[in-house]
C-alpha positions, 0 to 999 in steps of 0.5 A, spaced: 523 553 450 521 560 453 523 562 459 516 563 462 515 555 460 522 554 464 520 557 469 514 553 471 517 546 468 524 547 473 518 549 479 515 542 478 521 538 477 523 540 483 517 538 487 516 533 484 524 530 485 528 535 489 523 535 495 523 527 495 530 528 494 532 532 500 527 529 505 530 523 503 537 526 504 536 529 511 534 524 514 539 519 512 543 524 515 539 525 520 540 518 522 547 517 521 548 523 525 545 520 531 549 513 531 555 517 530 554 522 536 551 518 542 556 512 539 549 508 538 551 500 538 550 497 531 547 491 536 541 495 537 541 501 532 546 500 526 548 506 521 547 507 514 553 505 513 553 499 516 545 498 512 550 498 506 554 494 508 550 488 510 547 489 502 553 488 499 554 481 504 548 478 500 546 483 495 542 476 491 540 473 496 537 480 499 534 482 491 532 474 491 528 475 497 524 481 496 522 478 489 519 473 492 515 478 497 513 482 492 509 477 488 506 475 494 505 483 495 503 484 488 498 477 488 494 480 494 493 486 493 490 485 486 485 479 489 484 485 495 482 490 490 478 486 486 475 483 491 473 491 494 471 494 489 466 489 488 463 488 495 463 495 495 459 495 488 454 491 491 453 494 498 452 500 496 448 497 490 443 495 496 441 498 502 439 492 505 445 488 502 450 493 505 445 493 513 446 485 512 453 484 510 457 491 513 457 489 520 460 482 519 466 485 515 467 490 520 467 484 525 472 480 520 476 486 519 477 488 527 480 480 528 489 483 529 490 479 523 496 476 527 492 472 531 489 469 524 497 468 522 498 461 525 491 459 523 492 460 516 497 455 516 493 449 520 489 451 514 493 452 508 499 449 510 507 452 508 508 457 502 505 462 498 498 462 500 497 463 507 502 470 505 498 471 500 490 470 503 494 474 510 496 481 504 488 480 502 485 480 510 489 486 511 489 491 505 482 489 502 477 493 507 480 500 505 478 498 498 472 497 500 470 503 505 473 508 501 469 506 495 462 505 498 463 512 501 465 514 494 459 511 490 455 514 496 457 521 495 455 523 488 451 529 489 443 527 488 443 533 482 447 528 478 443 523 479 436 527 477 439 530 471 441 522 468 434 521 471 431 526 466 436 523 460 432 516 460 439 514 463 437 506 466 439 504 473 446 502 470 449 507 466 447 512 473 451 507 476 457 507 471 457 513 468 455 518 475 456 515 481 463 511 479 466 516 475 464 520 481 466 515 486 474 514 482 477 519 487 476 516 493 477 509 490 484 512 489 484 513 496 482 506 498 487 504 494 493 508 496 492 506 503 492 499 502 498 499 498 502 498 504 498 495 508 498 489 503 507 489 504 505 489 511 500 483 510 506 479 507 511 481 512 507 478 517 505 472 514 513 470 513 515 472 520 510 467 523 511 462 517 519 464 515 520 460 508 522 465 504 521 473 504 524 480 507 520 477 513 523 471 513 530 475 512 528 479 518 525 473 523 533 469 521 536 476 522 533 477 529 535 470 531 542 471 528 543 477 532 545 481 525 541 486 525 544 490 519 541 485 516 534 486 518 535 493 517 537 492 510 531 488 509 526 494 513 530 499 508 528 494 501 521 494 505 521 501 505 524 501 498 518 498 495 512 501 499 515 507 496 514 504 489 508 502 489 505 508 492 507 512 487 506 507 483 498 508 484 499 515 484 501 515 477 495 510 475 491 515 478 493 521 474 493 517 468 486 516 469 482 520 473 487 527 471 481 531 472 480 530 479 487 533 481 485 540 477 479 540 481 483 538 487 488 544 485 
């Protein structure tokens, strides 16, 4: 490898990592210094190290109990972005359609989904299916408006020159306004990715069974808030994932919209 590679390589590298890693560092430092200076009782604000402290109590039990919240976080939000891409394809499909239906899921969507929370129990009783009908209440709706706002913004010359091509109605649809609309359904997407842990994490603090939310509704009730905090800390931890995650699938199959970006 030549300098002039390594050069640019090195800069990527470090924005890519170093940067992450230096917001990451700074503000556990940040954190520490504060609980340090103003002496903050762990009661109400514990240090990093009193965090790291309450892992290394339970570590299984903490590792156990963020599995079981993120298969309930995964399962969600697969349904909820199936689900979205599908409503959005056949909203925006009709203008009719969109005109009757949108208003109703606009409705649904500004319901506080705590309120549904205790419901969702009458209805499906205990477990893992009202958590995971609460993860797909709470993150599908971006899905759908980010793709519908995609799938509504192909440019019209686009559309006339697969027009001209004998293009059918579908394969527009497929091959100009979807590739056209990948971006924003990234978009959506990403926005919903931790929409869907906090969906979960509602539905275990009302439901305390099982989940890092039960961990912190047991927490609360104990007075061990290092505890809590540990399992804010693996929430958080999780989030950061799975966003990069979606971050990641999105170069892998719309690269072209990040040099367009660029």
């Amino acid at each position: 490898m030549t300098d002039l590679e390594a050069g640019p390589r090195l800069t990527r590298v470090w924005k890519n990592f170093g940067l992450p890693a230096l917001g990451l560092t700074t503000t556990v430092g940040l954190w520490w210094l504060i609980t340090a200076a103003f002496n903050v009782d762990p009661f109400f604000v514990p240090s990093p190290g009193d965090v790291t402290n309450a892992f290394l109590r339970v570590p299984s039990y903490l590792l156990e109990e963020s599995w079981i919240t993120l298969k309930r976080v995964l399962i969600g939000f697969l349904i909820a972005v199936a689900g979205g891409l599908t409503l959005a394809v056949v909203l925006a499909a009709s203008h009719t359609v969109e005109r009757m239906f949108l208003p109703v899921l606009a409705a649904v969507n500004a319901v506080p989904k705590v309120a549904l929370a205790p419901l969702l129990l009458v209805w499906m009783g205990f477990g893992d299916s009202p958590k995971i009908v609460m993860v797909v209440l709470v993150s599908f709706f971006p899905v759908i408006v980010s793709t519908m706002a995609g799938l509504t913004s192909a440019p019209a010359d686009l559309r006339e020159l697969a027009r001209s091509l004998r293009a059918s109605w579908w394969q527009t649809f497929v091959k100009v306004r979807l590739v056209w609309a990948l971006p924003q359904v990234f978009v959506g997407i990403k926005v919903a990715t931790p929409l869907a842990i906090i969906g979960a994490v509602i539905g275990e603090v009302v439901s305390p069974d099982h989940g890092l939310g039960s961990v912190i509704a047991g927490s609360g009730a104990s007075n061990d808030t290092p505890l809590a905090f540990a399992a804010l800390v693996l929430l958080a931890i999780m989030g950061v994932a799975l966003f990069y995650l979606m971050v990641g699938v999105e170069r892998l199959l719309v690269p072209w919209a990040r040099a367009i970006n660029s």
